[in-house]
C-alpha positions as CSV (number, residue, x, y, z in Angstrom):
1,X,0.0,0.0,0.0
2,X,0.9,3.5,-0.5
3,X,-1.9,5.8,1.1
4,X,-2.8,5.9,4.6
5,X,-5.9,3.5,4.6
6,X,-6.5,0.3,2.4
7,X,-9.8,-2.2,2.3
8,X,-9.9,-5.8,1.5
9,X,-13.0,-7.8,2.2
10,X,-13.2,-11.5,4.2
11,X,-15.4,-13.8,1.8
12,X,-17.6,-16.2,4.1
13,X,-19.8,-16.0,7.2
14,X,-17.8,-14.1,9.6
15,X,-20.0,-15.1,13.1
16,X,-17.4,-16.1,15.8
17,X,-14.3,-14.7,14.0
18,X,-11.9,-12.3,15.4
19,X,-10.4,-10.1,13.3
20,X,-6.5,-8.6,14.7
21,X,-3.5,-6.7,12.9
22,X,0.2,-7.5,13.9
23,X,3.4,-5.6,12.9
24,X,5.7,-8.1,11.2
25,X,9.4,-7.7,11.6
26,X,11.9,-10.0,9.4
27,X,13.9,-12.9,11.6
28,X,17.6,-11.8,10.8
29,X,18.7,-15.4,10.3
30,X,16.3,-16.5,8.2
31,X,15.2,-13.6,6.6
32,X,11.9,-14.7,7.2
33,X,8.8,-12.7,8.5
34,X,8.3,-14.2,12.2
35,X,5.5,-16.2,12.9
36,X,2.1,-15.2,13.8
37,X,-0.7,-15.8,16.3
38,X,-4.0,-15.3,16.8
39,X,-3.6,-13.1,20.6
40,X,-3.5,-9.5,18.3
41,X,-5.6,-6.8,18.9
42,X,-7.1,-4.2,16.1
43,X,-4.3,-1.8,16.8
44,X,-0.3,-2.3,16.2
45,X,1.7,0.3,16.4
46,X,-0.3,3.4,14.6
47,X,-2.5,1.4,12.6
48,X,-6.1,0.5,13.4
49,X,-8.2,-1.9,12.3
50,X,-11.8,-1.3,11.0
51,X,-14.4,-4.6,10.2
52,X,-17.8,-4.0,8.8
53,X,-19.8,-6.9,8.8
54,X,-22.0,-8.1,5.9
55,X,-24.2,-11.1,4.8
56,X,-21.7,-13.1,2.7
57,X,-18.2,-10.6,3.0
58,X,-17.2,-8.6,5.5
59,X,-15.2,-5.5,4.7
60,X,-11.8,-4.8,6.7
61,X,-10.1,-1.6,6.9
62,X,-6.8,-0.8,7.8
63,X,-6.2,3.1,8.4
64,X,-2.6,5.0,9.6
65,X,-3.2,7.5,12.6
66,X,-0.6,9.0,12.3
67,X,0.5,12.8,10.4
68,X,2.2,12.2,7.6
69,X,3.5,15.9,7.3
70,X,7.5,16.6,7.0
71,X,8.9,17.8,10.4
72,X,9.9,21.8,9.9
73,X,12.9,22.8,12.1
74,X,12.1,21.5,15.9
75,X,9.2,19.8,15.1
76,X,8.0,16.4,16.8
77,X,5.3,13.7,15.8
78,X,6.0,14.1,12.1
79,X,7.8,12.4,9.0
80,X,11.7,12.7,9.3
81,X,12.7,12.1,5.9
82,X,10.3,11.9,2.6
83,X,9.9,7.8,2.5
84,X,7.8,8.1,6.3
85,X,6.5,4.8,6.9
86,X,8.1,1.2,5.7
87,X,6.5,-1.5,7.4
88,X,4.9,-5.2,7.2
89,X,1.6,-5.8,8.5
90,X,-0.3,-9.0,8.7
91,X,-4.0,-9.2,9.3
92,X,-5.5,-12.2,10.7
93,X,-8.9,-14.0,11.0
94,X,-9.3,-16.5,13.7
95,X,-11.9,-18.5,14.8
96,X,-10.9,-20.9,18.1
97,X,-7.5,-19.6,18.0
98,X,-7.4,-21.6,14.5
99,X,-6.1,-19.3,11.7
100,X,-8.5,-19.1,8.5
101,X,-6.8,-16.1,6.9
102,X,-4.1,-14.2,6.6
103,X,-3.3,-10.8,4.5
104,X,0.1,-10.2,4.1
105,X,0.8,-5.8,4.1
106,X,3.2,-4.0,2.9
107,X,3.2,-0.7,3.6
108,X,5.5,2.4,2.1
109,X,4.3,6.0,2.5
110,X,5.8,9.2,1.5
111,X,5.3,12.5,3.4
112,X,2.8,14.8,1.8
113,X,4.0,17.2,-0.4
114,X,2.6,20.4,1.1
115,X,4.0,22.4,4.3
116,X,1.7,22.4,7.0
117,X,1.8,25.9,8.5
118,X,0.0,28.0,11.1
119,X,-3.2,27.8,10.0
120,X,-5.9,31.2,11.2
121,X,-9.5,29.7,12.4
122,X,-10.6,33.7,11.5
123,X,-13.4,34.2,9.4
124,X,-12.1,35.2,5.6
125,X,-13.7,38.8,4.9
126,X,-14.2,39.1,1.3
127,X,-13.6,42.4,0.3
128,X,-16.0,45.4,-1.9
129,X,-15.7,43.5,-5.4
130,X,-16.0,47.2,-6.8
131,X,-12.6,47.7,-5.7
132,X,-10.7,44.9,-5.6
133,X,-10.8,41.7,-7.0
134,X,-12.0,38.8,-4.6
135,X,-9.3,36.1,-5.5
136,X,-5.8,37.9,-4.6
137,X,-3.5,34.8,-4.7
138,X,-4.6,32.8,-7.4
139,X,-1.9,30.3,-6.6
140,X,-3.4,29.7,-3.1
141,X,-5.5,26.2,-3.9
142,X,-5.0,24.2,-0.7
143,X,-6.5,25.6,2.5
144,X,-5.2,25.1,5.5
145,X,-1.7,24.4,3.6
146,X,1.2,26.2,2.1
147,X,1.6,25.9,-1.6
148,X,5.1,25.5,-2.7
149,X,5.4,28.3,-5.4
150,X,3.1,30.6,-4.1
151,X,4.6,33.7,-2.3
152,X,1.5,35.2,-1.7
153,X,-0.3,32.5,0.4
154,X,-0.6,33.6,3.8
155,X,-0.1,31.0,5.1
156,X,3.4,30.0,4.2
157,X,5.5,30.4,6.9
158,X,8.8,32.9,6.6
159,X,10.7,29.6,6.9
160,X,9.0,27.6,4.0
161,X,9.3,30.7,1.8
162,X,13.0,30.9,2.1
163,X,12.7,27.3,-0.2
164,X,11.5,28.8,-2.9
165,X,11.4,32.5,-2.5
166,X,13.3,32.8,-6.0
167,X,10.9,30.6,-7.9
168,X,7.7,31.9,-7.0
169,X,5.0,32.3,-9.6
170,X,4.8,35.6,-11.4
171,X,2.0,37.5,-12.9
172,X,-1.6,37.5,-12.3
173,X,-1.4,33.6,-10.8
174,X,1.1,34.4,-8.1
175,X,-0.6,37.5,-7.4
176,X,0.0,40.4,-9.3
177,X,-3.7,40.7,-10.0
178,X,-3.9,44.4,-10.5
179,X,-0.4,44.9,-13.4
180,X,-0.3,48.1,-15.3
181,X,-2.0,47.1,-18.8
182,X,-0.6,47.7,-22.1
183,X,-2.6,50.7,-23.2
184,X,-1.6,52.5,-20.0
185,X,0.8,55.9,-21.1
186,X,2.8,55.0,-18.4
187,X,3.4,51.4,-19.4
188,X,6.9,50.5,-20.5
189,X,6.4,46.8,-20.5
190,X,5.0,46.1,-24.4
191,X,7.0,43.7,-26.2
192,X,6.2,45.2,-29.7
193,X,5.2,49.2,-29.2
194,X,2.7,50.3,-32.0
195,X,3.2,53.3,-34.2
196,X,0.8,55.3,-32.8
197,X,1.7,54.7,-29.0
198,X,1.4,57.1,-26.9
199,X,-0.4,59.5,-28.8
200,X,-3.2,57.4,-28.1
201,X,-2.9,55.7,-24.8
202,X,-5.3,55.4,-21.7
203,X,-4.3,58.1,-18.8
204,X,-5.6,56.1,-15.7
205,X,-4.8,55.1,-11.9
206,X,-4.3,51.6,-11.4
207,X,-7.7,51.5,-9.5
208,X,-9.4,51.3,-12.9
209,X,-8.1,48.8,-15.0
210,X,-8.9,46.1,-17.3
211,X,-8.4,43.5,-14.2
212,X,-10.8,45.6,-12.4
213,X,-12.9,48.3,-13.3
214,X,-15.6,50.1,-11.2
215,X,-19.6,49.2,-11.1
216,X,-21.6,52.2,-11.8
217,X,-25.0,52.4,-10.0
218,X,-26.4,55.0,-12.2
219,X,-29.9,55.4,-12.9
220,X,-31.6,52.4,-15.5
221,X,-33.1,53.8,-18.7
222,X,-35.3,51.0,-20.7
223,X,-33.6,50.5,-24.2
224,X,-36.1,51.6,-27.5
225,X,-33.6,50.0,-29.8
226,X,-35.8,47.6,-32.1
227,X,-34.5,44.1,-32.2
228,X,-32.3,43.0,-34.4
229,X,-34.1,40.0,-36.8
230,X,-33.7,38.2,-39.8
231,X,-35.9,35.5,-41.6
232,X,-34.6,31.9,-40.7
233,X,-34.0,30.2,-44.0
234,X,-35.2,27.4,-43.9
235,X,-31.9,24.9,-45.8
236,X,-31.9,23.9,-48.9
237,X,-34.2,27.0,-49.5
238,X,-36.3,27.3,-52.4
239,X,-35.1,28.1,-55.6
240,X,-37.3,30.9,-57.5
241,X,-34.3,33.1,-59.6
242,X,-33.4,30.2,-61.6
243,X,-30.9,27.5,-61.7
244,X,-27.1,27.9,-62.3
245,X,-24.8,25.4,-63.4
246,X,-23.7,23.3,-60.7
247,X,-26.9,23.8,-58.3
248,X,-28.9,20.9,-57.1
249,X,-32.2,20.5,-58.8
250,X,-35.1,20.7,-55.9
251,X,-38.7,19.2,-55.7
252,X,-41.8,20.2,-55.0
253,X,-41.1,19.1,-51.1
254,X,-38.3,22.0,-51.3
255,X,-36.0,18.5,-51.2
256,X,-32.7,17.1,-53.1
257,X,-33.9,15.6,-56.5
258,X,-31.6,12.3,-56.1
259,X,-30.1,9.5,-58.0
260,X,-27.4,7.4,-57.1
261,X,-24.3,8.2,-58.4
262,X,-20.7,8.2,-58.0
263,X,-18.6,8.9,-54.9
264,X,-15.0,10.3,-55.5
265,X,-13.6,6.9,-53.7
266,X,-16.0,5.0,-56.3
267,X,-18.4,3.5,-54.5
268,X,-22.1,4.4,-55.5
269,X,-24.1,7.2,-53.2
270,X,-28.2,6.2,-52.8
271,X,-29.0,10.0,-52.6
272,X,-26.6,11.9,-54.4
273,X,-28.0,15.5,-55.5
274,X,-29.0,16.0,-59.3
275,X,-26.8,18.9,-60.2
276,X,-28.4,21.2,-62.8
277,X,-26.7,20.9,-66.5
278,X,-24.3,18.5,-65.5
279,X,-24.5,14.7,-67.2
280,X,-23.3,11.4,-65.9
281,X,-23.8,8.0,-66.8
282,X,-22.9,5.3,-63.9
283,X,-23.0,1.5,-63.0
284,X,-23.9,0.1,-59.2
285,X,-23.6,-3.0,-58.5
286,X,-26.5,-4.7,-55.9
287,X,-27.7,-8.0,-55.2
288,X,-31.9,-9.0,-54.4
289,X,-30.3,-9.0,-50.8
290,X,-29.3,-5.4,-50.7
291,X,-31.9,-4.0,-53.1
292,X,-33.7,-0.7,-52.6
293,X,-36.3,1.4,-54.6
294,X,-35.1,4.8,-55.3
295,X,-37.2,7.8,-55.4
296,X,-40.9,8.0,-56.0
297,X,-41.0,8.8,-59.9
298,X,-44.4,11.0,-59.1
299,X,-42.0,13.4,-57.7
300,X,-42.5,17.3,-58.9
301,X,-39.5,18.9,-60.0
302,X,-39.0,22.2,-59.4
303,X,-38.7,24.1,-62.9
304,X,-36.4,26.8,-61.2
305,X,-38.9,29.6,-60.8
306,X,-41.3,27.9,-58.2
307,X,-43.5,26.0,-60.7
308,X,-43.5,22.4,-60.4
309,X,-43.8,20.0,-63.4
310,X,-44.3,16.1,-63.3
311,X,-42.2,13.4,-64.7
312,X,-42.7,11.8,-67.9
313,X,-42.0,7.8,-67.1
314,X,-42.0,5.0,-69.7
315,X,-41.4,1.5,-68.5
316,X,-39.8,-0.7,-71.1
317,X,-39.0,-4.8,-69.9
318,X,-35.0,-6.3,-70.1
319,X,-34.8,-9.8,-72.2
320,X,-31.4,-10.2,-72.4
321,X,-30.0,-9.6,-68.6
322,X,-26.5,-10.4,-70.0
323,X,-25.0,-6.9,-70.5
324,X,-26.2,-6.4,-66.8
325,X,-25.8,-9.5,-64.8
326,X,-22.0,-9.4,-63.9
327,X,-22.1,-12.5,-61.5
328,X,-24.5,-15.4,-60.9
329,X,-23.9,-18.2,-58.5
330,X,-24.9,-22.2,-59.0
331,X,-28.3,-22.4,-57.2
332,X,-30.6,-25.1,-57.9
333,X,-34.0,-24.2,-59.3
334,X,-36.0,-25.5,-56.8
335,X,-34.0,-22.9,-53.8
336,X,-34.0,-19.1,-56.5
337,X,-35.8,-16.7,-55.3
338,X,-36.5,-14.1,-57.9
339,X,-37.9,-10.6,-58.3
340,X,-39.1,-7.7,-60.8
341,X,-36.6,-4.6,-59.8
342,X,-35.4,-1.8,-62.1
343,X,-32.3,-2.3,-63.9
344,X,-31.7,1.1,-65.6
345,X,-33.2,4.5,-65.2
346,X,-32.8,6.9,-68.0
347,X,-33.2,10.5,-67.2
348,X,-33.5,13.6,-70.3
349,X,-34.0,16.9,-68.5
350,X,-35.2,19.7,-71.3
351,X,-33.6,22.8,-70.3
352,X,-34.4,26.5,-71.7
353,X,-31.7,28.8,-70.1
354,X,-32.1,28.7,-66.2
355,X,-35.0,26.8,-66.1
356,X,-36.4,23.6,-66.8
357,X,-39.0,22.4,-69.1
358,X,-39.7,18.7,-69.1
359,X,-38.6,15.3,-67.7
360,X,-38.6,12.7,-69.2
361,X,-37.7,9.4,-67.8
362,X,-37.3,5.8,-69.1
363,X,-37.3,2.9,-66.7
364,X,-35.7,-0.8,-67.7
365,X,-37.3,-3.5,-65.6
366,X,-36.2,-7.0,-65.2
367,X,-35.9,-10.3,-63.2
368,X,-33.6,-10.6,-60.5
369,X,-32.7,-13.7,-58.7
370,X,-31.3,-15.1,-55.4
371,X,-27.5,-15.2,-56.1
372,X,-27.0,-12.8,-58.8
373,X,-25.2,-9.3,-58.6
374,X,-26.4,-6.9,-60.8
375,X,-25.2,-3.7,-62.2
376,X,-27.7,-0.9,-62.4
377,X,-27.2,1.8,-64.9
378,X,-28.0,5.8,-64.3
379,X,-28.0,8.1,-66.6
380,X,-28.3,12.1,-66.6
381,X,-28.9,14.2,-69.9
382,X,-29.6,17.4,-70.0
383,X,-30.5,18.2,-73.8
384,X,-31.7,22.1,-74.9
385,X,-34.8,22.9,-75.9
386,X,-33.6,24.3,-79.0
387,X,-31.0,21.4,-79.5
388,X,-33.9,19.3,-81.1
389,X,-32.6,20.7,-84.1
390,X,-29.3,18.9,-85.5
391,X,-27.1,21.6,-84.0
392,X,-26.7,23.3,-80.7
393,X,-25.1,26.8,-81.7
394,X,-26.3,29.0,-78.4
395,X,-25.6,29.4,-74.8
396,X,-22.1,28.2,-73.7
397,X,-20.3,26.9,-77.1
398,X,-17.5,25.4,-74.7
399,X,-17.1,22.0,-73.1
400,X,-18.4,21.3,-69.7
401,X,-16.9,19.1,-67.0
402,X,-18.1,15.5,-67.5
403,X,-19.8,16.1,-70.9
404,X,-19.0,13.7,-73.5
405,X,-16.3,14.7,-76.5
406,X,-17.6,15.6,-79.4
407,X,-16.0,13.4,-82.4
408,X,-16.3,13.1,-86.0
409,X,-14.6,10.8,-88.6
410,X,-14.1,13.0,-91.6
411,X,-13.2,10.3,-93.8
412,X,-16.6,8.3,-94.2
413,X,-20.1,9.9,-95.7
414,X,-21.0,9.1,-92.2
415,X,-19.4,11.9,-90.0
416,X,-20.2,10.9,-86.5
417,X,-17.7,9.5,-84.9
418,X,-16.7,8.4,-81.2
419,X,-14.2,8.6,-78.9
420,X,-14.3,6.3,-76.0
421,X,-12.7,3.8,-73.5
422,X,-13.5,0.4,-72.1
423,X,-16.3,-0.6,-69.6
424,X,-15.5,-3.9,-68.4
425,X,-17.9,-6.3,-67.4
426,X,-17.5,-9.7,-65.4
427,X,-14.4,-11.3,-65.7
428,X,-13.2,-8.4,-67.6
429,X,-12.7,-10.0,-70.9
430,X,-12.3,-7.8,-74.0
431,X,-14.7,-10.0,-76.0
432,X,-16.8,-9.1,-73.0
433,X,-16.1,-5.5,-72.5
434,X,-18.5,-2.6,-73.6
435,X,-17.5,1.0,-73.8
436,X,-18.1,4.5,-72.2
437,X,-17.2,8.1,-74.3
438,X,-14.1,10.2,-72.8
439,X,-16.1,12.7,-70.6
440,X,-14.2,16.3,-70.9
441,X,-11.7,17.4,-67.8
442,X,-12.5,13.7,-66.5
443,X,-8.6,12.1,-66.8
444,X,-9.7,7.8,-66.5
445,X,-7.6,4.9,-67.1
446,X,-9.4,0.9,-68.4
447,X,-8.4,-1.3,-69.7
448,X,-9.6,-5.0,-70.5
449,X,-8.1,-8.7,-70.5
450,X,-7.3,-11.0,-73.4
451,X,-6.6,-14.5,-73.5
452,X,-3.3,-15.8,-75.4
453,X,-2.1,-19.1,-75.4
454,X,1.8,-20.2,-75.2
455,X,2.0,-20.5,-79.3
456,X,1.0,-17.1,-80.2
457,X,1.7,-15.6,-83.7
458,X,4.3,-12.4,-82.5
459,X,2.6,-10.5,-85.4
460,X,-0.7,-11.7,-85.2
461,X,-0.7,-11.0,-82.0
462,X,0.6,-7.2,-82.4
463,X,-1.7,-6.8,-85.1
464,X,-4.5,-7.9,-82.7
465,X,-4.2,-5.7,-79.7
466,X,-3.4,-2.8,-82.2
467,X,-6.8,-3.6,-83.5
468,X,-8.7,-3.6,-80.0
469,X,-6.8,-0.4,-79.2
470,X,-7.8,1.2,-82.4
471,X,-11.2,0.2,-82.1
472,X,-11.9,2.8,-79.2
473,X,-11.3,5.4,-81.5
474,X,-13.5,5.7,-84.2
475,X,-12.8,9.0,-85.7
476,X,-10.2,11.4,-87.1
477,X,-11.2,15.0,-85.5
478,X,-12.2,16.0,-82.1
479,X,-14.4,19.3,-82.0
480,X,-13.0,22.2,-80.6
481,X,-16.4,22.9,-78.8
482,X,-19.5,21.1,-77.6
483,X,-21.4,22.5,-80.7
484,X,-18.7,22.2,-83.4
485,X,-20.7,22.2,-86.6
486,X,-19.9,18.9,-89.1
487,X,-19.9,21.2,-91.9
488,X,-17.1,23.0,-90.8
489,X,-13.8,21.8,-91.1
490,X,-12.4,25.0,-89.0
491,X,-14.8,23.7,-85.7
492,X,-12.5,20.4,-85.7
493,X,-8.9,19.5,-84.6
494,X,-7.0,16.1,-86.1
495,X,-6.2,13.7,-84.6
496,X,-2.1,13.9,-84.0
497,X,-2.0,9.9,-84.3
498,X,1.7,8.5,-82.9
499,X,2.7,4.9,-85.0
500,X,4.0,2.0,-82.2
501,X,5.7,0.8,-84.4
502,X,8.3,3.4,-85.8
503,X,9.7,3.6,-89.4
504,X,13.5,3.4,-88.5
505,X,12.9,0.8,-86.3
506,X,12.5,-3.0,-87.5
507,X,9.7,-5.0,-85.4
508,X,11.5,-8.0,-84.2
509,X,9.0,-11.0,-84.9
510,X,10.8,-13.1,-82.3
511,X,12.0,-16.3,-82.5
512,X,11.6,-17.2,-78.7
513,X,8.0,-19.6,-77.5
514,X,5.5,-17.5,-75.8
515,X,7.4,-14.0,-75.9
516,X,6.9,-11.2,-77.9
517,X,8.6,-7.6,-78.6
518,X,7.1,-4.6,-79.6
519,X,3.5,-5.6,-78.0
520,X,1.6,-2.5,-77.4
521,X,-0.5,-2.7,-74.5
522,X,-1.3,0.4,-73.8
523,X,-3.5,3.7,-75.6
524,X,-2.2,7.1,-74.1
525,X,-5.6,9.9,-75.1
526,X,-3.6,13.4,-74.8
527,X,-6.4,15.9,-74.7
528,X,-5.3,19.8,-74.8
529,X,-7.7,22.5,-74.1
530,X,-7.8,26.1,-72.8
531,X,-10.3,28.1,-71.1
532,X,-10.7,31.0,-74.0
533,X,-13.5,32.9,-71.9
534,X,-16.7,32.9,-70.5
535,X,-20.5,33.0,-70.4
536,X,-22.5,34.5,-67.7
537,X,-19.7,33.4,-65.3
538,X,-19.1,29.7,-66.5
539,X,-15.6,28.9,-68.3
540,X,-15.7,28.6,-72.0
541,X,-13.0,25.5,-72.6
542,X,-12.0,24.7,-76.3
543,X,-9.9,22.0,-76.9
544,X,-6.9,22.6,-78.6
545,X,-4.7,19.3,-80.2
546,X,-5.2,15.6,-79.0
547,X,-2.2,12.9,-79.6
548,X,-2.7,9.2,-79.9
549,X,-0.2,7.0,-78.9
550,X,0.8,3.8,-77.9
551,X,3.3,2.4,-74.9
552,X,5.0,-1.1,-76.0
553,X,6.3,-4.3,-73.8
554,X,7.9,-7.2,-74.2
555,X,4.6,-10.2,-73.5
556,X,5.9,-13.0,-72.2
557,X,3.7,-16.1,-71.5
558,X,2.8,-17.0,-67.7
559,X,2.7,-20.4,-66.8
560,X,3.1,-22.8,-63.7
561,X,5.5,-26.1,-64.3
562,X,3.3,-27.4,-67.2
563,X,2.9,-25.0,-70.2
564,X,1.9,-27.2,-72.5
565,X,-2.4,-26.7,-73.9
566,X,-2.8,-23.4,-71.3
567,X,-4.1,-20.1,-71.7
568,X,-3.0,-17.3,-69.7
569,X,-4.4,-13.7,-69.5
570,X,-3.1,-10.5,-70.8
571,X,-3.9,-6.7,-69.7
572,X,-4.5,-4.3,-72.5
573,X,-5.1,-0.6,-70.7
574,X,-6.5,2.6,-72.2
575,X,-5.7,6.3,-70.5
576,X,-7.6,9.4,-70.7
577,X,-5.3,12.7,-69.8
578,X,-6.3,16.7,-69.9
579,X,-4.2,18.7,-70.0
580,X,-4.6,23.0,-69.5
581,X,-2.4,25.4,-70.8
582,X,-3.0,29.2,-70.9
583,X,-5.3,30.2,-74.3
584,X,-1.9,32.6,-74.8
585,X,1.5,32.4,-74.9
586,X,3.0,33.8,-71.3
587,X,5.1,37.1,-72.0
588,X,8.4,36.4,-71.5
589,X,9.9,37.6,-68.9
590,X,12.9,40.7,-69.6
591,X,15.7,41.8,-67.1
């Protein structure tokens, strides 16, 4: 033990047993604790025993009576040195003079670390708080005690100061509650002295100061100020001015209008905000286990202006689940458990300057079972109302964030063309893979897996991937703006289209089984673009040159100890990177 009392309890019935304490001493032969009897008492020395009987315990208590304060200079019945008590009790419970238990003590005890002084039994008159302040020795925390520090506290003696007279504690905690204040004139004590001081600085006593200050009991005049309100807004807040781009489309219940979508780290977000003019087209994957209904389709929309419009919804029934069932386990008939749920939802938002106009919305429907995972698809289009027409020439000519790239292959009656990257699905096969356009300022990286076998054709091989790379880009120009007209040439930029395979170089075939040079397994998309203005606030991005090219390896087959009839798998990989510069040359810099 290290404190002056300790409690153990006696587990039992304790009717007829006598509880006594005993100081122990060690035998100096043996170095042994001498044996004990059952002839103590409850006290030994200047300990006393306590017992408390109970039902099924009794609670024992041994407690030191003695100070525990160091001795100052003549002083008797107190601790000598720091380390005051080191001793061995035993406590014993006897019944009979038979022993039943025995607790084995060991007790060491430091002094306590505050000065015991002379201590005033005067009442403490607490003085006018107009005047002074009613705490003048912070520092003092222990009544009845000195504390070591604290010059202030009346009741350290002269003696116990003289410890640690030069370390007392300064400033307002050690009792300089009343120090001249930095704005005084008279003050010399700022560290860093504004310009200004002391034209204007505070002529005052020390009586009124920022510690202090006077009360006032001047006559009370009733206030005629009108309060101070303003109309609680009530979040989100209805929208009535029109929407901007960016701004989350509300409903009729002044709520989010939500779909899920897309989280930075991935993963899909049940009520993710609709954000006005701003497309997206994503894939969550769910099972019948985790499924959930989104939101009520006979939800108003808010138009933008505080009108309220209805959707439009069409429901259309999936056939062929293949493109959306990713994963199916081996379940027998009997044990499926299946149900109607939607598999795609397909929104087109009609838009006429800040407001909108229509909703129209086209719901895929289909059979899932027990066991299968499935990949929903939403999608968000926001199309013009004057952009039923074949072109789109008005508003912001620019690309937005996360619209699709605008393409065209100039070589074919046929000018449309695409731009795009891979979508795997399943196992991530290539013969499996769909694909997804390049979405502007959106930089993405895909790729898909093909199956090669140990006896692969070098060239065929080459000429294969080539193909599956080339096939993602179907076109020869890129538009320089969202509304780049197919009639004119001047609204286009080629295609800047690198060759893997260069003209001064020879392509080895190889001569080695199952490796290949020269393979090129990855498509690098080099967008460049520029922000070349604006419209009503929102950037105005044309794109300036896009470069095609293509990163080589050498393949080599992968194979265990046996080789022979196996296929292995081989990563093909496509990457989408933007790239800003400034829409004009920097001015060089002169000396």
């Amino acid at each position: 033990m290290s404190g002056p009392r300790v409690n153990s309890f006696f587990l039992g019935n304790s009717s007829g047993v006598n509880f006594s304490i005993i100081l122990s001493s060690v035998d100096e032969e043996t170095g042994k604790l001498q044996l004990a009897n059952c002839n103590g008492s409850k006290r030994a020395g200047d300990w006393h025993l306590t017992v408390t009987p109970g039902v099924n315990a009794s609670k024992v208590a041994v407690s030191l009576t003695r100070t525990l304060q160091l001795c100052l200079p003549n002083g008797t019945d107190c601790c000598v040195t720091p380390l005051c008590v080191v001793e061995t009790l035993q406590v014993l419970a006897c019944r009979d003079s038979v022993m039943l238990a025995r607790l084995l003590i060991q007790a060491e005890i430091y002094a306590n670390s505050s000065f015991t002084g002379n201590v005033s039994e005067n009442a403490t008159v607490i003085p006018n708080q107009a005047f002074q302040p009613l705490g003048s020795c912070p520092c003092d925390l222990t009544a009845g005690a000195c504390d070591v520090r604290c010059c202030c506290d009346l009741e350290c003696t002269p003696d116990l100061k003289h410890l640690f007279n030069e370390s007392c504690f300064t400033g307002v905690f050690g009792g300089d509650v009343n120090p001249p204040f930095d704005q005084l004139c008279s003050s010399q004590s700022m560290e860093y002295i504004p310009d200004w001081f002391p034209f204007l600085c505070v002529q005052s006593s020390l009586n009124n100061t920022p510690f202090l200050g006077y009360f006032y009991h001047g006559s009370i005049s009733t206030s005629r100020v009108p309060p101070f309100k303003i109309p609680l807004q009530i979040s989100p807040g209805k929208i009535f001015t029109g929407y901007r781009q960016g701004d989350p489309i509300m409903t009729e219940e002044n709520e989010y209008f939500t779909i899920p979508q897309q989280s930075v780290a991935g993963q899909c977000v049940e009520n993710a905000p609709v954000a006005y003019l701003q497309n997206f087209d994503v894939k969550c994957l769910t099972n019948l286990a985790s499924y959930k209904e989104g939101v009520p389709r006979d939800v108003r929309i808010n138009t933008g202006t505080g009108d309220f419009i209805q959707q439009n919804v069409i429901y259309r029934t999936i056939t062929d689940t293949g493109k959306f069932i990713t994963e199916s386990e081996n379940l027998h008939a009997a044990e499926v458990l299946c149900q109607n749920v939607t598999f795609a939802e397909h929104y087109i938002f009609i838009w006429k300057d800040k407001n909108i106009e229509q909703v129209n919305v086209t719901v895929f429907l289909g059979s899932l079972c027990d066991g299968e995972t499935l990949a929903q698809r939403f999608t968000v289009k926001f199309e013009s109302l004057k952009s039923t027409n074949a072109t789109e020439l008005f508003g912001n000519p620019g690309y937005q964030v996360g619209k699709p790239m605008k393409a065209a292959n100039m070589n074919v009656s046929d000018t449309s063309g695409s731009l795009n990257i891979w979508q795997p699905a399943g196992r991530g096969l290539c013969t499996l893979a769909t694909s997804t356009p390049v979405l502007f300022g959106l930089d993405s990286f895909s790729g898909c897996i093909l199956e090669v076998s140990i006896n692969e054709d070098c060239s065929l091989l080459r000429g294969n991937v080539t193909e599956k790379l080339n096939s993602l880009i179907q076109a020869t120009h890129v538009g320089k703006r969202s509304n780049s007209s197919y009639s004119d040439l001047n609204d286009w930029v080629e295609i800047i289209r690198l060759d893997p395979f260069n003209s001064d170089t020879v392509v080895s075939s190889g001569n080695l089984r199952g490796i290949c040079r020269d393979i090129p397994a990855n498509l690098n998309i080099r967008i460049i673009y520029a922000d070349v203005g604006a419209v009503q606030g929102v950037p105005w991005r044309e794109v300036l040159a896009v470069q095609i090219s293509y990163s080589t390896i050498i393949w080599q087959f992968q194979c265990g100890l046996i080789c022979e009839n196996s296929t292995s798998f081989f990563p093909i990989t496509a990457s989408v990177q933007f790239i800003k510069v400034p829409a004009q040359p920097p001015v060089p810099m002169t000396r």
